[in-house]
C-alpha positions as CSV (number, residue, x, y, z in Angstrom):
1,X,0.6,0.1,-2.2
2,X,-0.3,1.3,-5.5
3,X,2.7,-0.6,-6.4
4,X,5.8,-1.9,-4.7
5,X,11.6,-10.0,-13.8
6,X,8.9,-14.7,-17.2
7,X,6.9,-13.6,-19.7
8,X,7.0,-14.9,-23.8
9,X,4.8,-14.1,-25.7
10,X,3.8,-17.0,-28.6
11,X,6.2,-16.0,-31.3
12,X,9.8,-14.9,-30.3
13,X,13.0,-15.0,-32.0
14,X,14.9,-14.7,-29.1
15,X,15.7,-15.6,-24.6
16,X,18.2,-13.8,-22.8
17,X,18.6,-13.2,-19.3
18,X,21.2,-10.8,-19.9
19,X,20.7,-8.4,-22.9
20,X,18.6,-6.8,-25.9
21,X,19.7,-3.9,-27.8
22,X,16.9,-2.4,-30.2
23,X,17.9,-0.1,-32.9
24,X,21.5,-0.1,-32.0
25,X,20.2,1.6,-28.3
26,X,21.2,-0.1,-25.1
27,X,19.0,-1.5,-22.9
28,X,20.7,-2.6,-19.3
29,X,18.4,-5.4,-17.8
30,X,19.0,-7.0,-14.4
31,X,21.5,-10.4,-14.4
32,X,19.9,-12.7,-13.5
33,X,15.6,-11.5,-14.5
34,X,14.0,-12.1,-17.7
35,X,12.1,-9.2,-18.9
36,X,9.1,-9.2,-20.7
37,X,10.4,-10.1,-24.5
38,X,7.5,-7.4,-26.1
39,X,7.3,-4.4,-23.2
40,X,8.8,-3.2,-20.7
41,X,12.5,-3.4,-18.6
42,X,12.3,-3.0,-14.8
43,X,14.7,-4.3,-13.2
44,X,15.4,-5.1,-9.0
45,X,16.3,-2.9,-6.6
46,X,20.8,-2.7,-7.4
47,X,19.4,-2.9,-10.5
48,X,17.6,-0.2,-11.4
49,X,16.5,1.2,-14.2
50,X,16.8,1.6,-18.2
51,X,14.3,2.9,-20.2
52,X,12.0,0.3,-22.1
53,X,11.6,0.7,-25.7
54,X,8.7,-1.4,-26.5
55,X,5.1,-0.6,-26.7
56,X,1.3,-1.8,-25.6
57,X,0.9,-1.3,-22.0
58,X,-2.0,0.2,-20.1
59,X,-0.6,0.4,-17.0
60,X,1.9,-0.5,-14.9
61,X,2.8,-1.1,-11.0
62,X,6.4,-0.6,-9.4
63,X,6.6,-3.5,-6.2
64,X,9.6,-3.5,-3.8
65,X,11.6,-6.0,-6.1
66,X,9.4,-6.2,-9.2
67,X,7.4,-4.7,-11.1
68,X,3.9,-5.6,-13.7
69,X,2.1,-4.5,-16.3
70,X,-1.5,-4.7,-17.9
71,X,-0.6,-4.9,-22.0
72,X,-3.6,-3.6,-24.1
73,X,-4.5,-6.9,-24.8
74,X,-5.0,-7.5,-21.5
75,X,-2.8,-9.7,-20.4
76,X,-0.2,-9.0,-17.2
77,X,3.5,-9.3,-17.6
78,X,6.0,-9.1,-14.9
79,X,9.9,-8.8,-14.4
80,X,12.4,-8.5,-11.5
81,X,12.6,-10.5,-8.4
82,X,10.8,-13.8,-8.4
83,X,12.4,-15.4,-5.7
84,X,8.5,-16.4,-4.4
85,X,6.9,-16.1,-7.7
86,X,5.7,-12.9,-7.5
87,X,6.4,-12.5,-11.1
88,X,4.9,-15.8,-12.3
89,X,2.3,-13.5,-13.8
90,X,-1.1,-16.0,-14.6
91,X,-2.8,-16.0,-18.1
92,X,-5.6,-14.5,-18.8
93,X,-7.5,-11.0,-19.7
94,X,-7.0,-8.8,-16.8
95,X,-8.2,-5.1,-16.2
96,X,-6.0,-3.7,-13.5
97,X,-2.3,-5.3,-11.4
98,X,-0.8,-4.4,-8.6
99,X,2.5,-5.3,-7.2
100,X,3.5,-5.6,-3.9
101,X,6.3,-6.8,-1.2
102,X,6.8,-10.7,-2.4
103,X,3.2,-11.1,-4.4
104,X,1.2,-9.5,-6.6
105,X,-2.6,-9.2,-7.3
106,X,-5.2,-8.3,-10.3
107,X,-8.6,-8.1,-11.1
108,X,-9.7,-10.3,-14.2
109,X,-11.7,-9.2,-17.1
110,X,-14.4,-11.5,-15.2
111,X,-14.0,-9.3,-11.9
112,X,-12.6,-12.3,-10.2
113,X,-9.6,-11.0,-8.0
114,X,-6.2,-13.6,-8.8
115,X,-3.0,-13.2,-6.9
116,X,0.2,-15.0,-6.9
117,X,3.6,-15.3,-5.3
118,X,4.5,-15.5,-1.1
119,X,1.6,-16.6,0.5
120,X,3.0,-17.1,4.1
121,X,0.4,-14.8,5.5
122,X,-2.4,-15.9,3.2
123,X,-1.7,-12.2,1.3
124,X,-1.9,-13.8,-2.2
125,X,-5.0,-16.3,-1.0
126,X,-7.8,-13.9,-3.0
127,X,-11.3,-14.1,-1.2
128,X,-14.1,-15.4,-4.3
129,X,-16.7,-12.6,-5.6
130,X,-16.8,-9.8,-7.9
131,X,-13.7,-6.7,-7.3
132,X,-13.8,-3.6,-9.4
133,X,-10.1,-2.9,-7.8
134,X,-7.1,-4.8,-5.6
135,X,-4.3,-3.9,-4.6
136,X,-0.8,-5.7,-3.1
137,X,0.5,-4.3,0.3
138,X,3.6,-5.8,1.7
139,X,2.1,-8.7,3.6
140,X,-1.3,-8.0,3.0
141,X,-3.9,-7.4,0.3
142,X,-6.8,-5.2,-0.4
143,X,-9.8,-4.9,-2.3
144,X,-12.9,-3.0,-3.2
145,X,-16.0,-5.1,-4.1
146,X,-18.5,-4.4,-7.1
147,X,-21.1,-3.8,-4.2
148,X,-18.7,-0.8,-2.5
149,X,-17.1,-2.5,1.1
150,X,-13.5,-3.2,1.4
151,X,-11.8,-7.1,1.5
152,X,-8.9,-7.1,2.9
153,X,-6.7,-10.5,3.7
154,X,-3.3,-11.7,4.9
155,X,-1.0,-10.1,7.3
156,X,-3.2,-8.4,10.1
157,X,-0.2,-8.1,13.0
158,X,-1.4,-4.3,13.0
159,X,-4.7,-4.0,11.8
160,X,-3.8,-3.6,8.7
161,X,-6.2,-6.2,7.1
162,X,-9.2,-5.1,9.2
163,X,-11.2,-2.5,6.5
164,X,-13.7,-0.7,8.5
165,X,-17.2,-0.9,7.5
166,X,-18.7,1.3,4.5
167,X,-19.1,2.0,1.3
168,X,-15.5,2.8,-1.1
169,X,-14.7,3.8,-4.7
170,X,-10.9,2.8,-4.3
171,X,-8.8,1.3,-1.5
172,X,-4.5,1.2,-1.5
173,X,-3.0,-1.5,0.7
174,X,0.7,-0.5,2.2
175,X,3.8,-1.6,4.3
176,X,1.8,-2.0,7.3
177,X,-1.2,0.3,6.9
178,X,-3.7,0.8,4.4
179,X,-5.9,3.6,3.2
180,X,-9.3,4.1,1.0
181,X,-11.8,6.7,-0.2
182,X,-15.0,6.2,0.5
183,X,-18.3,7.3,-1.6
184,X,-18.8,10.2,0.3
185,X,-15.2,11.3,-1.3
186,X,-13.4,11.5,2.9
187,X,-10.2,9.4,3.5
188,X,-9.9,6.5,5.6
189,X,-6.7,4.6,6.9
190,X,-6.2,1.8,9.3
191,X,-3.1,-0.3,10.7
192,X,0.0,1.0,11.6
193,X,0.1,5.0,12.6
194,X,3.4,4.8,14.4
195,X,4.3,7.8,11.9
196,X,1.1,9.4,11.7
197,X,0.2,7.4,8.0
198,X,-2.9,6.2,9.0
199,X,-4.2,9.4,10.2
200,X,-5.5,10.9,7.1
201,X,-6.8,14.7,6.8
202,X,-10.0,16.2,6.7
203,X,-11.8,16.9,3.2
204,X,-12.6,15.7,-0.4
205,X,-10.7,13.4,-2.2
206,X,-10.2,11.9,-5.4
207,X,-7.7,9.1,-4.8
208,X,-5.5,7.9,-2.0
209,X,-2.1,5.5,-2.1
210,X,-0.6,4.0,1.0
211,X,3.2,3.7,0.9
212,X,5.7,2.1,3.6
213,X,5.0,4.8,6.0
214,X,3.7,7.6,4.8
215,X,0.7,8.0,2.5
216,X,-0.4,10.8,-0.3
217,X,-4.1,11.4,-1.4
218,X,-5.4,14.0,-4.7
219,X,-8.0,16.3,-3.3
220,X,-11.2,17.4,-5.2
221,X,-9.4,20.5,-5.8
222,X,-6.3,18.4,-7.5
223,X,-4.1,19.8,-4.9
224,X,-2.1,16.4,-3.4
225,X,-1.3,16.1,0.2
226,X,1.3,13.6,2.0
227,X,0.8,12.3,5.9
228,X,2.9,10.3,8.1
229,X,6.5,9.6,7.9
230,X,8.8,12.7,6.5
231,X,12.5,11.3,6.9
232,X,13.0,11.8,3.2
233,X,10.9,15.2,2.7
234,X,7.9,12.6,1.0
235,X,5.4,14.9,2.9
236,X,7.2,18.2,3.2
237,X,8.4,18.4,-0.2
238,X,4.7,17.2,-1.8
239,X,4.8,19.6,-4.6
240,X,1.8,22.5,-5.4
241,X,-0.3,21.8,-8.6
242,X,-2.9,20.2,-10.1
243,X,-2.6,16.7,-10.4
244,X,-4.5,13.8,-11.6
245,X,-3.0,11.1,-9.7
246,X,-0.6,10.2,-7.0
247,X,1.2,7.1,-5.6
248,X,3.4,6.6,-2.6
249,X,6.2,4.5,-2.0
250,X,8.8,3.2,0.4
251,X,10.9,6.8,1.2
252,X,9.2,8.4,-2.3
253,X,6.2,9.6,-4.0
254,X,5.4,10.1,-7.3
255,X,2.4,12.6,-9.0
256,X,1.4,12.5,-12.4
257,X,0.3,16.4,-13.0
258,X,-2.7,17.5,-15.1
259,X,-0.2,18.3,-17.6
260,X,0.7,14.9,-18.3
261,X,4.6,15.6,-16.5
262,X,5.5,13.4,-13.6
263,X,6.7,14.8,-10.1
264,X,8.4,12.9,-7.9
265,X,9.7,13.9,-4.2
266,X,11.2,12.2,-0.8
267,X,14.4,9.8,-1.1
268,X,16.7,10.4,-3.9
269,X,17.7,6.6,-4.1
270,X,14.0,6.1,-4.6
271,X,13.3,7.4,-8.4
272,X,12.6,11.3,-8.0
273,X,14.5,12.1,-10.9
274,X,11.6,11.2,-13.3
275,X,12.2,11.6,-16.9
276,X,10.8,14.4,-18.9
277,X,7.6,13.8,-21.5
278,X,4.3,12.8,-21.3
279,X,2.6,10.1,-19.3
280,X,-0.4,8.7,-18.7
281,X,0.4,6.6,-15.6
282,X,3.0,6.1,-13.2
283,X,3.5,4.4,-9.8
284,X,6.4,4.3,-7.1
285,X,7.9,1.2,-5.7
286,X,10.4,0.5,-3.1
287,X,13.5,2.6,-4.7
288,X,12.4,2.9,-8.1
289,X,9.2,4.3,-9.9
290,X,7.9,3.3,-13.3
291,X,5.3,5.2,-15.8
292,X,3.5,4.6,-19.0
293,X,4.1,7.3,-21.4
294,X,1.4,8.5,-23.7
295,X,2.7,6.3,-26.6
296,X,2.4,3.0,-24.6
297,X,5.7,2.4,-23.7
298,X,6.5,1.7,-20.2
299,X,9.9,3.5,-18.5
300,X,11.4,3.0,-14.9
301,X,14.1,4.7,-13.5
302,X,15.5,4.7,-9.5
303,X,18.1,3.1,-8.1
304,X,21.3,2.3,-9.9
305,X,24.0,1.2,-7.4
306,X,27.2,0.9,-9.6
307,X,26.0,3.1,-12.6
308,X,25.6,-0.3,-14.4
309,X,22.3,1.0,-16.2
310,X,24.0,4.5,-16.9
311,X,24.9,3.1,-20.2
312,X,26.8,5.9,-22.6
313,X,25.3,7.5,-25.9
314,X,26.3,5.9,-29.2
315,X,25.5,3.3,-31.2
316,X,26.2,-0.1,-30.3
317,X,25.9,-3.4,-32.1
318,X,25.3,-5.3,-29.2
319,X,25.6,-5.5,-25.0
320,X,25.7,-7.9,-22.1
321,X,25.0,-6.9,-18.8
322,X,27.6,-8.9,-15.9
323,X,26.5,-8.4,-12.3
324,X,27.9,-4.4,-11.4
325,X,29.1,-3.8,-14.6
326,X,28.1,-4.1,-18.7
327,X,30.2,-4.5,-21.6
328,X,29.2,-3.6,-25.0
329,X,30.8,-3.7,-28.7
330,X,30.6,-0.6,-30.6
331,X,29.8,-0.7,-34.5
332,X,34.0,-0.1,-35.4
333,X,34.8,-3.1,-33.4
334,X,35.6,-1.4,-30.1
335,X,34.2,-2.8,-26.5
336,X,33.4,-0.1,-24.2
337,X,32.6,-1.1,-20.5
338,X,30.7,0.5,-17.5
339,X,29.7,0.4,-13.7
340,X,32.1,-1.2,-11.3
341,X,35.1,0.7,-11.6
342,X,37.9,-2.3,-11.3
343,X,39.8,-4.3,-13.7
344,X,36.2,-6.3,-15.4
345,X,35.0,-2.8,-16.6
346,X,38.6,-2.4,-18.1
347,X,38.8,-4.0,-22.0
348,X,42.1,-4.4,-23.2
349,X,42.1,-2.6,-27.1
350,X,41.1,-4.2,-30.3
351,X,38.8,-5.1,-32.2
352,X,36.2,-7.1,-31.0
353,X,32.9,-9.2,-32.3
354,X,30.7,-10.0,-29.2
355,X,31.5,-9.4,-25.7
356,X,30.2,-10.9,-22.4
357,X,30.1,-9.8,-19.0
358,X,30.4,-12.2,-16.1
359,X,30.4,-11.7,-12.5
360,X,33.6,-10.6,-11.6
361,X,35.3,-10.8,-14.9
362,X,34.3,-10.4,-18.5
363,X,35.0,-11.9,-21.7
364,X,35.3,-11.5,-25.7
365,X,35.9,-12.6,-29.1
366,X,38.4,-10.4,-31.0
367,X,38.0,-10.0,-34.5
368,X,41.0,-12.6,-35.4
369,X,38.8,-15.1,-33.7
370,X,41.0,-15.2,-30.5
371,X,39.3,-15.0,-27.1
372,X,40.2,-12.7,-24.5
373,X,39.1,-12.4,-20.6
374,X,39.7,-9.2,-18.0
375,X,39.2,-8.8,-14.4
376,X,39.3,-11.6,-11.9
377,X,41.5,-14.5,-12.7
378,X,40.2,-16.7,-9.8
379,X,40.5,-20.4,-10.6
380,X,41.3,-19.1,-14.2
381,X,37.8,-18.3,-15.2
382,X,39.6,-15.0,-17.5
383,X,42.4,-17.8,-18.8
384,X,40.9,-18.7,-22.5
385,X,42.5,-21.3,-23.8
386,X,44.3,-20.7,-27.1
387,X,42.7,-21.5,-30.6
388,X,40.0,-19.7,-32.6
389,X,36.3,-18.9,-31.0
390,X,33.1,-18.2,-32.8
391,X,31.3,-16.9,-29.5
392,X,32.2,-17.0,-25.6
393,X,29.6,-16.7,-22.3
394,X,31.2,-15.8,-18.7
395,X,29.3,-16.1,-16.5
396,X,29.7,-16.2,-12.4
397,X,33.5,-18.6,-11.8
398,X,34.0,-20.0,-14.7
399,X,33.5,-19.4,-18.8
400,X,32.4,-21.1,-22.0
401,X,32.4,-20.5,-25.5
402,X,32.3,-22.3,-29.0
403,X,35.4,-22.6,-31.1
404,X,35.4,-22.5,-34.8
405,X,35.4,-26.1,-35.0
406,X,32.3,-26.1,-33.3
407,X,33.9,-28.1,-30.1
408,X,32.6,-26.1,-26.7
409,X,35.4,-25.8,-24.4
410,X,35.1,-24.5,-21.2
411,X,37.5,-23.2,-18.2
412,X,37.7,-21.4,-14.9
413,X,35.9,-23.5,-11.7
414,X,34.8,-26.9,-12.1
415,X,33.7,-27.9,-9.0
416,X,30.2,-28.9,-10.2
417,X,31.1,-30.0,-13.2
418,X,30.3,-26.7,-15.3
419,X,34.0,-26.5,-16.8
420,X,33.7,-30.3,-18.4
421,X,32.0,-29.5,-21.5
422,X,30.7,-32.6,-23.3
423,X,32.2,-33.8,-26.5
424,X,29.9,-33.3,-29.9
425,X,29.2,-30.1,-32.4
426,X,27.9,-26.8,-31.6
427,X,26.1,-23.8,-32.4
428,X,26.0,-22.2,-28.9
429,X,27.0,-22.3,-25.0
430,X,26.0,-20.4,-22.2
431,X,27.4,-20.3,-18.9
432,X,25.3,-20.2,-16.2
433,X,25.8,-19.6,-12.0
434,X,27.1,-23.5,-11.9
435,X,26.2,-25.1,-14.6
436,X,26.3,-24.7,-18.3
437,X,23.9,-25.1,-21.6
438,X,24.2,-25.3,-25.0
439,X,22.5,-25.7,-28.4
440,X,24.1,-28.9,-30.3
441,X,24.1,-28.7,-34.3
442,X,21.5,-31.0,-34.6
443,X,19.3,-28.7,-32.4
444,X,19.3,-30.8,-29.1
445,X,20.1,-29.2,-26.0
446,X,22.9,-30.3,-23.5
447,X,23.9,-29.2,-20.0
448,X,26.4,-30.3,-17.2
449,X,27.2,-29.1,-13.9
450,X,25.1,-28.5,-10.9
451,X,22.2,-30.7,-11.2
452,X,20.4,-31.1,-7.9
453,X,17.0,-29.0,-8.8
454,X,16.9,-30.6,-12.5
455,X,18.7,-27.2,-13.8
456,X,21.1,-29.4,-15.7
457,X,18.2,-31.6,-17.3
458,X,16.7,-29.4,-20.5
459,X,13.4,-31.1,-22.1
460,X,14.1,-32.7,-25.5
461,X,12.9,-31.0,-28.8
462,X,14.7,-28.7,-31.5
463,X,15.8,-25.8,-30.1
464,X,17.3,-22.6,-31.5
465,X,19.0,-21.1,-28.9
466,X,19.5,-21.6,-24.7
467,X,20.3,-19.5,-22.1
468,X,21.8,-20.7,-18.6
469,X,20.9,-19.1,-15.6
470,X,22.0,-18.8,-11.8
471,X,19.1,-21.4,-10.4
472,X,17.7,-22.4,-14.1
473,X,17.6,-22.3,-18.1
474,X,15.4,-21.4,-20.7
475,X,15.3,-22.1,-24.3
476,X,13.6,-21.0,-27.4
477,X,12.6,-24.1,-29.4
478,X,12.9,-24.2,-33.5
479,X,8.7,-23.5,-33.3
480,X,9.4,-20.5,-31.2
481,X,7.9,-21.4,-27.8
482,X,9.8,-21.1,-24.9
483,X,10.8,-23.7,-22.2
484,X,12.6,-23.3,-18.9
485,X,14.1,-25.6,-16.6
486,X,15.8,-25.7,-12.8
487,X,14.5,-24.0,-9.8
488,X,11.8,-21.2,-9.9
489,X,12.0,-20.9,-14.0
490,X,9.5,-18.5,-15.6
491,X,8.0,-18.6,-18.8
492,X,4.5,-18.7,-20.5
């Protein structure tokens, strides 16, 4: 497919896996993926999408659960799922990305081919020589070497991985099929064709994308055209136009027009509300599609189950995104919340200073320096204890914050351990899935809880701030590197 959460870059101020607000604008990221600090937000599918505000990409690629990025220095940057480290983006200079199902490939400056992430069907297990292109199908990859034939490798249960002989300029690599133009400017496709998506039509074209079962090609004339699977209207409804480039995706296609406006058609769920301006770019995933506008910055929109990423107009001074819902503090004090419409998205009134949203509840520090919890009491997770706070995390079933004393106190469930906050002074906490972190005055880190994959175990150094995770912890050290900790961490 032409497409279907971490990166650092050398000098950041700050890690969160739950928030940013730039310029008093909220962002919504995804709960529990780290986006890239310096581009774009793209988060998994539930997840889906607010707009990035950040700038420097030269392209982009929407997978089925993540997404990546070529920034114009040339390096890749990836966000969303990494549940097989198909976001564990490598370093290096590269000229083109791809995401796909559960890996992801690129070409190096070099013309070396690198991939990364599942490799159970050898799909991310990059064949040696020189690529002008590659590209990430669901279970299988694709690429066009600098002499012209096709490479494909990994999943072949339906031919998809056998490229026929000849000479190509560009080659897409789907669900199950996959598609190329050769030099002589006709369309080929091989593997599945149970809905017709590897028979491609007669005549000219310019460029072709393989989705899940359907696939879209620009003509020589501009026109676009759509084959195989219509369930969503992703060939019926293929809009009339010039365009300059197309790309197909699970139940969805998108079309960037000679105009420089996007066009997008099939499953609703699946991104075709594209946003208005100009783009240069733009590719469509699973259920959501992402573009790079004309100014470098790279927006994604799609699928937004609980309206958690509808976040309202207004200022606000800062936001945390829970799990179906975010809370946010507005510049008078005020916390507004949104998405999941039960008692966590319900603040009582007052004035507040920082809010955080958990999993099934949410929690806050008033202005009098009291803290106070809504939504699910469960094993008293929304039950502060009394006294005055300086900050609070909640997190999934339980909660933590720093008093004014700088004692971390902790309560809700405490069946790992992630309640018992240690004795000692402290700048921060954060409450992770079930275990906790924090930042100690003298710049150490500390955690408890859960410690089984070495979540609980931070590195020593200075550190300036930590954040806890469901399955791991990162940390931004005093000299402004990252380091992460616990099962499948990300950072560079």
């Amino acid at each position: 497919m032409t497409g279907y959460r971490t990166v650092a870059g050398a000098d950041v101020a700050e890690l969160t896996v739950e928030y940013r607000a730039v310029n008093g604008t909220v962002r919504v990221l995804p709960e529990d993926a780290v986006p890239p600090l310096s581009g774009a937000v793209d988060p998994m599918p539930g997840h889906q999408v607010a707009l990035g505000t950040d700038r420097g990409f030269a392209s982009v690629s929407a997978g089925w659960g993540h997404s990546c990025g070529v920034k114009s220095g040339g390096s890749v940057a990836c966000w969303g799922d990494d549940s097989a480290g198909e976001s564990d983006a490598p370093s290096g200079s590269f000229g083109s990305v791809s995401a796909g199902g559960l890996h992801s490939c690129g070409v190096k400056s070099g013309g070396t081919a690198a991939c990364w992430g599942d490799d159970s069907q050898g799909q991310a297990s990059a064949p040696s020589g020189s690529f002008v292109s590659v590209s990430a199908g669901g279970s299988h990859s694709c690429g066009v070497k600098s002499g012209g034939t096709v490479v494909c490798w990994g999943d072949d249960s339906q031919g998809q991985a056998s490229a026929p002989s000849g000479s190509f300029v560009s080659v897409s690599a789907g669900g199950l099929h996959s598609c190329g133009v050769k030099s002589d400017g006709t369309a080929a496709c091989w593997g599945d064709d149970s809905q017709g998506q590897a028979s491609a039509p007669s005549g000219s074209f310019v460029s072709v994308s393989a989705g899940g079962s359907h696939s879209c090609g620009v003509k020589s004339d501009d026109t676009v055209v759509c084959w195989g699977s219509d369930s969503w209207g992703q060939v019926s409804s293929t809009p009339s136009g010039s365009f300059d480039s197309v790309s197909a995706g699970d139940e969805h296609s998108c079309g960037l027009k000679s105009g420089g406006t996007v066009a997008c058609w099939g499953h609703p769920d699946g991104g075709t509300a594209a946003p208005s301006g100009s783009v240069v770019s733009v590719s469509a995933g699973d259920e959501h599609s992402c573009a790079v506008t004309s100014g470098g910055m790279a927006v994604c929109w799609g699928y937004d189950s609980y309206a958690q990423a509808a976040a309202p107009s207004g200022a606000f001074g800062s936001v945390s995104a829970g799990s179906w819902h975010t809370c946010a503090v507005a510049p008078g004090g005020s916390a507004s919340c949104w998405g999941f419409p039960d008692d966590r998205a319900s603040p009582p009134s007052g004035s507040f200073s920082v809010v955080s949203g958990g999993w099934w509840h949410s929690c806050g520090v008033k202005s009098d320096g009291t803290a106070a919890c809504w939504g699910s009491d469960f094993d008293g997770r929304a039950s502060p204890p009394s006294g005055s706070f300086s900050s609070v995390s909640a997190d999934r079933f339980h909660s933590c914050g720093v008093k004014t004393d700088a004692t971390a106190v902790c309560w809700g469930h405490n069946g790992d351990g992630q309640a018992g906050a240690p004795s000692g002074s402290f700048s921060s906490v954060s409450a992770g899935g079930f275990h906790s972190c924090g930042v100690k005055t003298d710049a150490t880190v500390v955690c408890w809880g859960y410690n089984d994959d070495g979540r609980a175990s931070p590195p020593a150094g200075s550190f300036a701030s930590v954040s806890a995770g469901i399955w791991h912890a990162c940390g931004v050290r005093t000299d402004a590197t990252v380091a992460c900790w616990g099962e499948r961490f990300r950072a560079v």
